[in-house]
N, C-alpha and C positions, 0 to 999 in steps of 0.2 A: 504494500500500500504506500501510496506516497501521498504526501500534506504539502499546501501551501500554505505560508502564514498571510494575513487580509494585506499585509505593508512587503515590503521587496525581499526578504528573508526567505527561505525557503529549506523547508526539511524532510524527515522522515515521519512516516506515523507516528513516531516514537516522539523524543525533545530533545533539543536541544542545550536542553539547561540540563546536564546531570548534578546531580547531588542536591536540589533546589527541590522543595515539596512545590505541591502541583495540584490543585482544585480544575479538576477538567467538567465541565457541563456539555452534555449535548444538546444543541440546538438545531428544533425541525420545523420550525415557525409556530406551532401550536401553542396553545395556552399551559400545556402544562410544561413544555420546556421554557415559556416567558416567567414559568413560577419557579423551575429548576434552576431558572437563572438569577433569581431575585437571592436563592439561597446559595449560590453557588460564589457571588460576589462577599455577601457576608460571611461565609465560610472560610474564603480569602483574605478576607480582611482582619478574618480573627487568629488564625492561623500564622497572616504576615506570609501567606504564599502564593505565588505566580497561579493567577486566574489564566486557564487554558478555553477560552469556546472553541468546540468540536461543530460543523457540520458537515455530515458523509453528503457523496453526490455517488451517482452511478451511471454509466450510460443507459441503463434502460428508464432515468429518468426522462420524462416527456409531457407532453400535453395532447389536444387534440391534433394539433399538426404533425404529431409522429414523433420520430428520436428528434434530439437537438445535438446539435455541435458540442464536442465534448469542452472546447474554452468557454462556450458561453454557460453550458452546468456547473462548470466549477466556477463562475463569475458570478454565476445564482447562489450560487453555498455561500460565497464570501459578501454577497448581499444581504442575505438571510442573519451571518451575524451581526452585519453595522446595522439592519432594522431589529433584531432583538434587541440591543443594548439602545436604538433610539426609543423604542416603544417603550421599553422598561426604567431609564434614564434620560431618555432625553439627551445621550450621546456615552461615550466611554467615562465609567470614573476616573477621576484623573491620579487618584493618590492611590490605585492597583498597578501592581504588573503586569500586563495582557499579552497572551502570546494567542492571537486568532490561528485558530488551525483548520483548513479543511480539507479532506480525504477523502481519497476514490475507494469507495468500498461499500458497503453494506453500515448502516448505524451503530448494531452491534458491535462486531468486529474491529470496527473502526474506534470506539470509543475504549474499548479493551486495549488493544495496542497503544490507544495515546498513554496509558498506564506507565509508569517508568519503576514502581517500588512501594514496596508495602502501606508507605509515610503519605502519601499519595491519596485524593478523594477521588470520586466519581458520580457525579450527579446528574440523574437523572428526571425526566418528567415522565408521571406514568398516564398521563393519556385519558381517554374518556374512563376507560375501565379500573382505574385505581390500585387498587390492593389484586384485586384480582388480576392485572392486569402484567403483575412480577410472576404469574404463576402459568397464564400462556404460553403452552409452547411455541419456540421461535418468535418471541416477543423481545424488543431492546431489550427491555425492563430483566427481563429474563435471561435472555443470553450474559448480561452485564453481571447477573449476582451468582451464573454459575460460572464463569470465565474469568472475571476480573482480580488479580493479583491485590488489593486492596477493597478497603470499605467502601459502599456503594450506599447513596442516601437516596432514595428514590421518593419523588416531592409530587404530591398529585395538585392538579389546577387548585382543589378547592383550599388549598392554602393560601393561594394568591388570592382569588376573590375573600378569604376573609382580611387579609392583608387591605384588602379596596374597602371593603367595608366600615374597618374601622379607623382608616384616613376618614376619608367620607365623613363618620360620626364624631371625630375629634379637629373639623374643621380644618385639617392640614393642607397642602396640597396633594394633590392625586401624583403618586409616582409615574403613573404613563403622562402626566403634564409637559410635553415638548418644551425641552431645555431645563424641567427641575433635576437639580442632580445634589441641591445641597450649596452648593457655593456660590451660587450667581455670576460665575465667570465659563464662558466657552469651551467645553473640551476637546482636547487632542484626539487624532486619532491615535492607535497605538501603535508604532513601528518595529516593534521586538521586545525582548525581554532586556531591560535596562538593570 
């Protein structure tokens, strides 16, 4: 499998950062990876480790027009992460390490190999089907808690909408607010692991 990072860097599935922990999130546009990611940033931050977004592409991704060019699927993946982190922030945090990574492969498989060591997360979103949803066979959710060389935190949507609910009820601003991120200043993108 081979990974680009979203800025000019370019790797393996693996990282480039050894010996550096590593909060990796998979991102597949869905709600419940915009809530894996809500947790995946705090996880980082608490930790003080290199936040990894993961999105797999594969050629038999497509639409009604048939296959697509394989530059323009992996241009979709590396899209897919700068709109999670706008939807979700209102741009990249600025005081994370971001290393955006996305892989030709299967989601699964894909977010397993970004794995580097036991020290290491894995965050996942489990989908409409929840709990249920770790226990599907050939599900992310599933392939992730029986392949993955470290802990796996598997985050379903309805934590994020109570997340919205009780901004909402405590008058705050709404985290998907375009440009709230906390600071009032502009965010970078991310170019590498700094």
């Amino acid at each position: 499998m081979t990974g680009t990072t979203s800025g000019t860097r370019t790797s393996t599935g693996t990282s480039t950062t050894s010996g550096t922990t590593r909060v990796i999130v998979g991102l597949s546009g869905s709600l419940g990876s915009l809530a894996a990611l809500y947790r995946a940033v705090a996880e980082a931050a608490r930790r003080e480790a290199v936040l990894v977004p993961l999105a797999a592409w594969s050629p038999s991704d497509g639409d009604q027009r048939g296959p697509r060019p394989l530059p323009e699927l992996e241009h979709a993946a590396r899209r897919r992460i700068d709109t999670a982190f706008e939807q979700a922030f209102g741009g990249y945090p600025a005081d994370l390490v971001i290393h955006p990574l996305t892989v030709r492969g299967g989601a699964g498989p894909a977010l397993v190999s970004a794995v580097t060591g036991p020290d290491d997360r894995l965050v996942i979103g489990t989908g409409r089907h929840g709990r249920l949803g770790r226990l599907l066979p050939g599900s992310v959710p599933g392939h992730c808690h029986a392949h993955a060389a470290c802990p796996v935190v598997a985050v379903s949507p309805s934590e994020l909408l109570e997340r919205l609910e009780f901004t909402a009820r405590s008058g705050a601003p709404l985290p998907f607010a375009v440009g709230h991120h906390g600071t009032g200043r502009p965010l970078p993108r991310p170019v590498g692991v700094r």
